[in-house]
N, CA, C and O atoms as CSV, one atom per row, in Angstrom:
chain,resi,resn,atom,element,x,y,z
A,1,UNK,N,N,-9.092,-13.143,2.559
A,1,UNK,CA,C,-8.972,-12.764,3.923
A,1,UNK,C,C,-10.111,-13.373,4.699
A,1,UNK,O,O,-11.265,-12.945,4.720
A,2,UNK,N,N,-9.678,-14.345,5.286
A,2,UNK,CA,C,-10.816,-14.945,6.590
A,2,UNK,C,C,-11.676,-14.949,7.300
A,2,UNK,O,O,-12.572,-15.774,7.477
A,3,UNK,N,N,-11.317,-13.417,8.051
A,3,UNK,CA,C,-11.738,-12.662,8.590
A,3,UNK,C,C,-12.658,-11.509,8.211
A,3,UNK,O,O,-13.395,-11.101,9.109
A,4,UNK,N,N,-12.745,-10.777,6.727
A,4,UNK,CA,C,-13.232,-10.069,6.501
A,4,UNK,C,C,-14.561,-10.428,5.567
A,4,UNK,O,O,-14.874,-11.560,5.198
A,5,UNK,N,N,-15.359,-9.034,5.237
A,5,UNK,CA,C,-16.367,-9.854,4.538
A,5,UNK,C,C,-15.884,-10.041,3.095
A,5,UNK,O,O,-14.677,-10.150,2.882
A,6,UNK,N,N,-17.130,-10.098,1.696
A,6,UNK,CA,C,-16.590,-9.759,0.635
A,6,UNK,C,C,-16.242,-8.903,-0.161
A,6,UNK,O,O,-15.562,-9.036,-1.179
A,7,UNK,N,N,-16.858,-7.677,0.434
A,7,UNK,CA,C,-16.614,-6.247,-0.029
A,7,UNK,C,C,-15.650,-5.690,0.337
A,7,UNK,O,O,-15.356,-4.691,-0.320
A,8,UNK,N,N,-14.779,-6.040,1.459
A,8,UNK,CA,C,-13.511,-5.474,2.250
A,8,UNK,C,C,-12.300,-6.400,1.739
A,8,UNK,O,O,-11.207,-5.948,1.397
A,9,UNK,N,N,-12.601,-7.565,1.738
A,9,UNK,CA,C,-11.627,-8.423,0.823
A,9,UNK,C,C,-11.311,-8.089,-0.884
A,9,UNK,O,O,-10.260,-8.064,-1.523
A,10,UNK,N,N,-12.740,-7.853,-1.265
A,10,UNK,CA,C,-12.519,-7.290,-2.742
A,10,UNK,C,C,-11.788,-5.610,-3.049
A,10,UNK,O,O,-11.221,-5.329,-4.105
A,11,UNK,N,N,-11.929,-4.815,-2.095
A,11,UNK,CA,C,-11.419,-3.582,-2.135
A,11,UNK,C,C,-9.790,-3.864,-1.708
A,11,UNK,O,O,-8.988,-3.062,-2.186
A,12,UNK,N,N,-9.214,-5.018,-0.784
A,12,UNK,CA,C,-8.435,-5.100,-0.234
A,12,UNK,C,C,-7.382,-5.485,-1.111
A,12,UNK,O,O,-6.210,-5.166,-0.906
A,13,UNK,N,N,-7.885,-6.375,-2.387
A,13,UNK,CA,C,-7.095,-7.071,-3.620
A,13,UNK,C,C,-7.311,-6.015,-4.285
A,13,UNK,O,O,-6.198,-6.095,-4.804
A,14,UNK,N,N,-7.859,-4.820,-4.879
A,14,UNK,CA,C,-7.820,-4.228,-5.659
A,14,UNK,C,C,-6.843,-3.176,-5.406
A,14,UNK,O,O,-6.096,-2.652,-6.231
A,15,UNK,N,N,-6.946,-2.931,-4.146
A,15,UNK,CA,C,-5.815,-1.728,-3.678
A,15,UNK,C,C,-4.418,-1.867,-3.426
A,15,UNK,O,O,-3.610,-0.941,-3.508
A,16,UNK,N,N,-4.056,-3.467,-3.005
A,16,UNK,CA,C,-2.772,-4.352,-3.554
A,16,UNK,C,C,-1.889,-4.167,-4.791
A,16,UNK,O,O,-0.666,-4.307,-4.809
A,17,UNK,N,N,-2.732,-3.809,-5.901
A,17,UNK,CA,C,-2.065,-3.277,-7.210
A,17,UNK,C,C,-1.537,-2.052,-7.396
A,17,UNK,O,O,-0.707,-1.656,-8.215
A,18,UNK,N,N,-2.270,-1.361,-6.314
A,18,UNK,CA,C,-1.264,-0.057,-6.607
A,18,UNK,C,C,-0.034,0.153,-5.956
A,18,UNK,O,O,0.121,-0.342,-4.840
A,19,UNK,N,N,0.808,0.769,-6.448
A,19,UNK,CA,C,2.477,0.720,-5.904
A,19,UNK,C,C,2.353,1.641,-5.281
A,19,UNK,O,O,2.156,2.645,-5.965
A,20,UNK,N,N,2.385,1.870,-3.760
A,20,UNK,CA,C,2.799,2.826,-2.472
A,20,UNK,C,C,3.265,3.573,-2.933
A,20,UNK,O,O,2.641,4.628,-2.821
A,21,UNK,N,N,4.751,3.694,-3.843
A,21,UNK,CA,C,5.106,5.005,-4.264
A,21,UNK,C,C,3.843,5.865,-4.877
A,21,UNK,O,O,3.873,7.083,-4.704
A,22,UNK,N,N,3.133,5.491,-5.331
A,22,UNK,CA,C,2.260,6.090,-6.355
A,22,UNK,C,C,1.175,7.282,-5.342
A,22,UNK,O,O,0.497,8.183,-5.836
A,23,UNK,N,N,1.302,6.873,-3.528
A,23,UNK,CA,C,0.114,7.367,-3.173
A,23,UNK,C,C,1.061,8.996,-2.619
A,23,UNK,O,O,0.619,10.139,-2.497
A,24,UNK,N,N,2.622,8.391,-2.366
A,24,UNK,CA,C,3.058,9.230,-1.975
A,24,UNK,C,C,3.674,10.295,-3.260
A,24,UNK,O,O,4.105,11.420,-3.009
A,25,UNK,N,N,3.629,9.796,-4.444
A,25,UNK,CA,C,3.870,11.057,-5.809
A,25,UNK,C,C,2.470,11.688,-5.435
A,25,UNK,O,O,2.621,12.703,-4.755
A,26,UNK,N,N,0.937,11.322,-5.731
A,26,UNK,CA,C,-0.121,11.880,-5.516
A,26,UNK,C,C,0.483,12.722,-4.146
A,26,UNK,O,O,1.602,13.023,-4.560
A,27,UNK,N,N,0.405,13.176,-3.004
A,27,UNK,CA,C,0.310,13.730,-1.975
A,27,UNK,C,C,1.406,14.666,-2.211
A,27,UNK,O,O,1.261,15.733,-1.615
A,28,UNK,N,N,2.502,14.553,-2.945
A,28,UNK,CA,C,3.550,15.221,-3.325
A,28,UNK,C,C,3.122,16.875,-4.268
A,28,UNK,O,O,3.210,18.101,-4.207
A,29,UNK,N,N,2.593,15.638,-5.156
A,29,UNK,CA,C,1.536,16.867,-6.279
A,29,UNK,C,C,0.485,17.516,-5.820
A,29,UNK,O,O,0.138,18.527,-6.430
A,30,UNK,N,N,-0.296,17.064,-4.585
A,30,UNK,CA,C,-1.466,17.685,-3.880
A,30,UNK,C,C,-0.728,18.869,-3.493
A,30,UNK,O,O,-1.134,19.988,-3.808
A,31,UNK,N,N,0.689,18.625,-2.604
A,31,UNK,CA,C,1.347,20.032,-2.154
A,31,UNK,C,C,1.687,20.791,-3.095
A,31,UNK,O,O,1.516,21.979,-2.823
A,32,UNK,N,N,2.245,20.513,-4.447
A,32,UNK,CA,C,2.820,21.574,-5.234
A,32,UNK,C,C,1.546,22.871,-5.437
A,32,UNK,O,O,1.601,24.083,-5.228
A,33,UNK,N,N,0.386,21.942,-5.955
A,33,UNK,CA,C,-0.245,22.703,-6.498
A,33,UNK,C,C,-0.965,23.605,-5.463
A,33,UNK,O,O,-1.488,24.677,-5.768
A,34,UNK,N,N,-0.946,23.022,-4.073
A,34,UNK,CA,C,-1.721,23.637,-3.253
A,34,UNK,C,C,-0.511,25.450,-3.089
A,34,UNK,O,O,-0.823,26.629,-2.927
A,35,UNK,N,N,0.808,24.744,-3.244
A,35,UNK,CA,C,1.814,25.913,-3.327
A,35,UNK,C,C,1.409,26.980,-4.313
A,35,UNK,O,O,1.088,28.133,-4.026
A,36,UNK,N,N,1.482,26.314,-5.794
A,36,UNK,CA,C,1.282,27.586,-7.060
A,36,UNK,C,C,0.140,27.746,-6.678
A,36,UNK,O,O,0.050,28.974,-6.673
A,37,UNK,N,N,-1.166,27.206,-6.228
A,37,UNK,CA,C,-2.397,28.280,-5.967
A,37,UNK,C,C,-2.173,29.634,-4.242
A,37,UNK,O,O,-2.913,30.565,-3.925
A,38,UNK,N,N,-1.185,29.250,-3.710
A,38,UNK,CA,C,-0.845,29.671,-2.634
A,38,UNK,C,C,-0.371,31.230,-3.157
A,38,UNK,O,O,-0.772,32.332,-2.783
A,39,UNK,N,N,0.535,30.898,-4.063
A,39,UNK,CA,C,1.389,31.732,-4.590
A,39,UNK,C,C,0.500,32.973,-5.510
A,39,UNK,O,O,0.524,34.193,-5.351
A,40,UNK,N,N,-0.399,32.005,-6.682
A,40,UNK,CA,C,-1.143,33.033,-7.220
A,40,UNK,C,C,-2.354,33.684,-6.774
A,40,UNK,O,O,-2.892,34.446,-7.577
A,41,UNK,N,N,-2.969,33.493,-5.442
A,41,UNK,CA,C,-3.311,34.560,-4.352
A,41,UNK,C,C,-4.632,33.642,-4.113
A,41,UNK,O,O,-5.488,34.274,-3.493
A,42,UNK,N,N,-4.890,32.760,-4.333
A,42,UNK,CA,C,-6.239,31.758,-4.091
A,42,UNK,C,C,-5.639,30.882,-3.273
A,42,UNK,O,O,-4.964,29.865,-3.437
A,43,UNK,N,N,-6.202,31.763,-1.963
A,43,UNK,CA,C,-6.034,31.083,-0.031
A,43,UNK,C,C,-6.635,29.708,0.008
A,43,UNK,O,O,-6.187,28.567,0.122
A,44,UNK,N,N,-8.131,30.394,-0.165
A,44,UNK,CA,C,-8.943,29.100,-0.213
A,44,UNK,C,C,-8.950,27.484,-1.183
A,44,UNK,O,O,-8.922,26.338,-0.735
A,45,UNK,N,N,-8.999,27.975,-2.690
A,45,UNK,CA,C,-8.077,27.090,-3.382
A,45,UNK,C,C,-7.566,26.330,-2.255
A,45,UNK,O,O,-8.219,25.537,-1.577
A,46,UNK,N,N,-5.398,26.879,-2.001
A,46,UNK,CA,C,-4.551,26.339,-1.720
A,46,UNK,C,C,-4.945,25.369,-0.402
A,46,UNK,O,O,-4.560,24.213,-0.226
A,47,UNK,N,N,-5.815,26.157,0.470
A,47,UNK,CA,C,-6.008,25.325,1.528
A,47,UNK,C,C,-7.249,24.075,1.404
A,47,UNK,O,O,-7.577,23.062,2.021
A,48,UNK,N,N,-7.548,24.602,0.584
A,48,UNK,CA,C,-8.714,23.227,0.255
A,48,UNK,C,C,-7.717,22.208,-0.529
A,48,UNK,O,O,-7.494,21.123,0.008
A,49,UNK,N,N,-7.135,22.500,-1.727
A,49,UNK,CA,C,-6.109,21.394,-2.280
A,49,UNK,C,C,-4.903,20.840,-1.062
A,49,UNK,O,O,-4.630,19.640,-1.089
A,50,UNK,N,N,-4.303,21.607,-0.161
A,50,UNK,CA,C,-3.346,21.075,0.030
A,50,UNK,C,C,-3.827,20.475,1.756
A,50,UNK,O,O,-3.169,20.590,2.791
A,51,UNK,N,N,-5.021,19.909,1.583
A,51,UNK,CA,C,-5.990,19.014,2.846
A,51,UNK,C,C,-5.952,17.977,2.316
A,51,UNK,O,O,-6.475,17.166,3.081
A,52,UNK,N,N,-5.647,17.532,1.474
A,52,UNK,CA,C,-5.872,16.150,0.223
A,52,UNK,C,C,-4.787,15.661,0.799
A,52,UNK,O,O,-5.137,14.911,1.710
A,53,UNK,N,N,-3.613,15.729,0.702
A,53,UNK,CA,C,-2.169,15.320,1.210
A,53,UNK,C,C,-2.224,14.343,2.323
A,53,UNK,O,O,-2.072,13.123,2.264
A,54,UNK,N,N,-2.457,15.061,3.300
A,54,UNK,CA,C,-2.824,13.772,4.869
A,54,UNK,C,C,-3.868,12.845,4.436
A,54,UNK,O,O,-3.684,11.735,4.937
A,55,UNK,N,N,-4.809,12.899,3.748
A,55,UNK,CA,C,-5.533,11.926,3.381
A,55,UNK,C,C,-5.120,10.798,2.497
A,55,UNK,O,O,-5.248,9.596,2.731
A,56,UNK,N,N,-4.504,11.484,1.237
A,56,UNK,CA,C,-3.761,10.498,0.403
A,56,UNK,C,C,-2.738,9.302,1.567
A,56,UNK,O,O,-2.671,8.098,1.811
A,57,UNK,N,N,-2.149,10.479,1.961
A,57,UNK,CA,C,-0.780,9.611,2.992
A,57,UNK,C,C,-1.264,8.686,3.818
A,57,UNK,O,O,-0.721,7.587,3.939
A,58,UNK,N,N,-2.610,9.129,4.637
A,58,UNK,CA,C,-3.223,7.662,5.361
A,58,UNK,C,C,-3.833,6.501,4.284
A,58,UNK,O,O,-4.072,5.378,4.729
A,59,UNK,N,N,-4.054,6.774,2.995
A,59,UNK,CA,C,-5.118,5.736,2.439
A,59,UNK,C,C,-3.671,4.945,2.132
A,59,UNK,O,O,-3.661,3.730,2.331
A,60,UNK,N,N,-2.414,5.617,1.639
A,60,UNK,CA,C,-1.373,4.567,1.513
A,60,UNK,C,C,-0.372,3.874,2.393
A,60,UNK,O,O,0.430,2.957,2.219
A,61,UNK,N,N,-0.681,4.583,3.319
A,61,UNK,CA,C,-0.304,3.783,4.828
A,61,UNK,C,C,-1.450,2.580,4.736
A,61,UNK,O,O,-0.881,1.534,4.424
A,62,UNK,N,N,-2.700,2.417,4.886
A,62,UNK,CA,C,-3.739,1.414,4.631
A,62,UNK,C,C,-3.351,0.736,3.640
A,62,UNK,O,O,-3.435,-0.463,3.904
A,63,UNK,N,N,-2.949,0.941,2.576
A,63,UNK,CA,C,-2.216,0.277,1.427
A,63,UNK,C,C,-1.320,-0.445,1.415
A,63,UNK,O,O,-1.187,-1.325,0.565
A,64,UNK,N,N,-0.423,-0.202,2.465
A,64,UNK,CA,C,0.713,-0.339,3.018
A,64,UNK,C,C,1.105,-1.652,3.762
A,64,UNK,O,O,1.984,-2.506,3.650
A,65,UNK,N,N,-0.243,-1.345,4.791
A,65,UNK,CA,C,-0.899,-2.781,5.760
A,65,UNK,C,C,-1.209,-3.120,5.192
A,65,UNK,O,O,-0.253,-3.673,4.648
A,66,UNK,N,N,-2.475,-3.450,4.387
A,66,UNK,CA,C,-2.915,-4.085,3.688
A,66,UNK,C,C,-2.170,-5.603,2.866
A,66,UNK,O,O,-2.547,-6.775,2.864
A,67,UNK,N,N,-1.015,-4.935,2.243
A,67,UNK,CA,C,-0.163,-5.214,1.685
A,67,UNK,C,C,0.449,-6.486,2.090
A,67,UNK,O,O,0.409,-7.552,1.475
A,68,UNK,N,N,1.069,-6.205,3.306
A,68,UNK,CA,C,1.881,-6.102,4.480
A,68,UNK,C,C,1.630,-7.421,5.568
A,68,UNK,O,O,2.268,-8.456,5.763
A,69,UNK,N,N,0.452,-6.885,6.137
A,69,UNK,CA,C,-0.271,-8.052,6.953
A,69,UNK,C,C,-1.548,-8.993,6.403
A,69,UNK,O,O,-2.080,-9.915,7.021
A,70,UNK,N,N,-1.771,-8.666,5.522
A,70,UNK,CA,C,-3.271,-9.419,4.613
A,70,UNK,C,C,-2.480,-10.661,4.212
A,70,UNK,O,O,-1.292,-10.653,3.889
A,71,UNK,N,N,-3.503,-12.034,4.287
A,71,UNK,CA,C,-2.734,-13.071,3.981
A,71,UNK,C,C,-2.279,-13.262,2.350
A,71,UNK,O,O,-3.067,-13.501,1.435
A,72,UNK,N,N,-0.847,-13.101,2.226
A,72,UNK,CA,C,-0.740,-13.377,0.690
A,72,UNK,C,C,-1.113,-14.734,-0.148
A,72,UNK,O,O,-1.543,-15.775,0.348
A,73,UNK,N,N,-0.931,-14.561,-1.100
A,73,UNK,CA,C,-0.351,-15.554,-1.837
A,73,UNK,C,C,0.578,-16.346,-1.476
A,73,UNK,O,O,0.409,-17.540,-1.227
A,74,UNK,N,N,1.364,-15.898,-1.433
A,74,UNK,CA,C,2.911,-16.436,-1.275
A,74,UNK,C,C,3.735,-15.700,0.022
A,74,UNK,O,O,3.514,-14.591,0.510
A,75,UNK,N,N,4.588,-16.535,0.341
A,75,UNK,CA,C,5.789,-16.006,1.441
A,75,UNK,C,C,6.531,-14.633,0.847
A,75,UNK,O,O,6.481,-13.501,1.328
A,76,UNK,N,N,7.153,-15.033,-0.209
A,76,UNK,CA,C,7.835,-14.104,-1.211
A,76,UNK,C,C,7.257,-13.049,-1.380
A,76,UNK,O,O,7.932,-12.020,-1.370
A,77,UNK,N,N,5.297,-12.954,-1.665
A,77,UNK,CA,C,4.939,-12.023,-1.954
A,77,UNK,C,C,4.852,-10.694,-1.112
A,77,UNK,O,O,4.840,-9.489,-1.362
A,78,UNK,N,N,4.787,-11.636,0.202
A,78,UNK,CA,C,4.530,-10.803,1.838
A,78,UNK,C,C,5.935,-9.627,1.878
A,78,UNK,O,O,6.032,-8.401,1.924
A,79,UNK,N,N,7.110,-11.046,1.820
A,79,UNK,CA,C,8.155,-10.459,2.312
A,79,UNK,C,C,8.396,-9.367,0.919
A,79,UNK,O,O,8.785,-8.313,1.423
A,80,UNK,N,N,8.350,-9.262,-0.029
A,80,UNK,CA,C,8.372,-8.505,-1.120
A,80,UNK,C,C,7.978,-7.103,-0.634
A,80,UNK,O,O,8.873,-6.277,-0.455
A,81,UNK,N,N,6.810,-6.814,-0.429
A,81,UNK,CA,C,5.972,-5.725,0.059
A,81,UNK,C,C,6.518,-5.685,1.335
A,81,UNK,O,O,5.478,-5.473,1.959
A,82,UNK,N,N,7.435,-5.736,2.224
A,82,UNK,CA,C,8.384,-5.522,3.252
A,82,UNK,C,C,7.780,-6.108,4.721
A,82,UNK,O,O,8.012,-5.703,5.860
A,83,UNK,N,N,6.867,-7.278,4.235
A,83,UNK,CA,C,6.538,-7.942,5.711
A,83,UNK,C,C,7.712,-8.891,6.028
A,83,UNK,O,O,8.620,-8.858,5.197
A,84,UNK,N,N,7.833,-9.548,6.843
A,84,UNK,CA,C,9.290,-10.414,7.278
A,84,UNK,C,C,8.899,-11.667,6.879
A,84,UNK,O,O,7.817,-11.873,6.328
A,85,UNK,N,N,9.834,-12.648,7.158
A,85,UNK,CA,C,9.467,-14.014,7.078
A,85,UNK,C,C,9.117,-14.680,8.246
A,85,UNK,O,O,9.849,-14.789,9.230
A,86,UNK,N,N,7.967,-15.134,8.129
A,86,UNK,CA,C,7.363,-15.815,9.134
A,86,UNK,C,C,7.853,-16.831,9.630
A,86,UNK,O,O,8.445,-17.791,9.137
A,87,UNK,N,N,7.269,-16.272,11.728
A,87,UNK,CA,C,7.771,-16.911,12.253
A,87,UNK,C,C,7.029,-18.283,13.249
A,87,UNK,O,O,7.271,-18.891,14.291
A,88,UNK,N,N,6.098,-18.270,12.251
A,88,UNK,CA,C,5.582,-19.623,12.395
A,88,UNK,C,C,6.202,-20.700,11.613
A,88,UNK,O,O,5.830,-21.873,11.639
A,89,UNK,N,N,6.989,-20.315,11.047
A,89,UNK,CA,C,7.431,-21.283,9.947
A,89,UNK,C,C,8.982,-21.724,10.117
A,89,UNK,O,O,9.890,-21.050,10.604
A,90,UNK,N,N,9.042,-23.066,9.573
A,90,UNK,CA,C,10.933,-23.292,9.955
A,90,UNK,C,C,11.496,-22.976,8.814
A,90,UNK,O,O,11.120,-23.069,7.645
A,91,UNK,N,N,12.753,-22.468,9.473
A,91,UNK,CA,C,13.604,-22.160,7.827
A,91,UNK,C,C,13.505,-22.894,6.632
A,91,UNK,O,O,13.789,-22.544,5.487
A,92,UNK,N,N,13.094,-23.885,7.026
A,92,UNK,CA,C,13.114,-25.442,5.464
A,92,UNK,C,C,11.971,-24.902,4.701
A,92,UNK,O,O,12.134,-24.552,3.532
A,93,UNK,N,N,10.734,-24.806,5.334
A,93,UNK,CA,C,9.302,-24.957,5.162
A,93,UNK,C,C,9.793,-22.986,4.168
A,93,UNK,O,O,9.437,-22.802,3.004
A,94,UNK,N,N,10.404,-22.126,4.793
A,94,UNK,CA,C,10.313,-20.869,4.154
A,94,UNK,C,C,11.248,-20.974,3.003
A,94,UNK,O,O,10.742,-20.350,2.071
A,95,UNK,N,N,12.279,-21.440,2.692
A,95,UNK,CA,C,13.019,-21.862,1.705
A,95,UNK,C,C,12.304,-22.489,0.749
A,95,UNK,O,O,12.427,-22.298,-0.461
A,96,UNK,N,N,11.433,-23.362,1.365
A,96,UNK,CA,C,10.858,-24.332,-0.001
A,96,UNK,C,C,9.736,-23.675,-0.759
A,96,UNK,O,O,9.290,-23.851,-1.893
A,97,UNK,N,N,9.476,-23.003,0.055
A,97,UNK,CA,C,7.787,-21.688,-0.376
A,97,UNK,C,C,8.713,-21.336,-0.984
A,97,UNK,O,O,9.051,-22.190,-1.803
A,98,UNK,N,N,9.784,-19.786,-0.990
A,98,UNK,CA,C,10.052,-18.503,-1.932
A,98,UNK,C,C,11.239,-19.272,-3.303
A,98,UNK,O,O,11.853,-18.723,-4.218
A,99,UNK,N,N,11.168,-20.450,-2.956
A,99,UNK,CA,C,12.030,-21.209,-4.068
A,99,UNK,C,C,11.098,-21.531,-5.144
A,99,UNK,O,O,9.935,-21.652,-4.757
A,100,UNK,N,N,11.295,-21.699,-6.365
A,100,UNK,CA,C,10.354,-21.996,-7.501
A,100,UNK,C,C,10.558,-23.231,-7.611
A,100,UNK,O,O,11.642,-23.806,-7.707
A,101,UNK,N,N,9.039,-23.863,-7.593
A,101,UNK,CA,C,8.683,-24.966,-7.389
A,101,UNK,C,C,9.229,-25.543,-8.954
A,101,UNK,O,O,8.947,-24.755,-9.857
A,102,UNK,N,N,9.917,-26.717,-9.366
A,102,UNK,CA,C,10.003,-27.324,-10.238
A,102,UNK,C,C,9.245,-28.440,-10.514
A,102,UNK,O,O,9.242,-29.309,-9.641
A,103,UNK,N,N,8.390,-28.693,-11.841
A,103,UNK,CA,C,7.376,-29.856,-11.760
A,103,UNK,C,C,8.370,-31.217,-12.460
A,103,UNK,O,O,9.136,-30.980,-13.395
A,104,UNK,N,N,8.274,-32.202,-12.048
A,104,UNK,CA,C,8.106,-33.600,-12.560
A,104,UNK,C,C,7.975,-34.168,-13.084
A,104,UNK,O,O,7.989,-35.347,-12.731
């Protein structure tokens, strides 16, 4: 990333590996349990565990972008992680990127 330094670029590739579903199972499980402690009479518990949830959900929204708008690798890889195909680019030039290059 171009723009960023090396510590924000290095956190930025590391957090790329994790699969989005994964932040929203975490935030899922933050609520259950914040529920069964709800249930077995620990207020505080439940409300301290189930504050985790909105947090998880923004770090994978950031995950998300990250993903998303950070310059990939590849065309394929962008549009993979649900960015579009770019529209700086002509249809030929995007065809010939997400096509596998054959060597010679």
């Amino acid at each position: 990333m171009k723009n960023e330094d090396a510590v924000t670029t290095n956190v930025e590739l590391q957090t790329r590996r994790i699969p989005s579903i994964s932040f929203l199972g975490v935030a899922v499980g933050c609520m259950a349990v914040s529920a069964v402690l709800m249930i077995t009479g620990r207020k505080t518990w439940a409300n301290f565990v189930g504050q985790w949830a909105p947090t998880i959900l923004i770090l994978g929204t950031y995950n998300k972008i990250a993903k998303t708008f950070s310059p990939p690798i590849s065309e394929e890889q962008r549009v993979q992680h649900g960015g579009h195909a770019s529209m700086l680019k002509s249809p030929e030039e995007l065809s010939r990127q997400m096509t596998p290059q054959t060597v010679s």
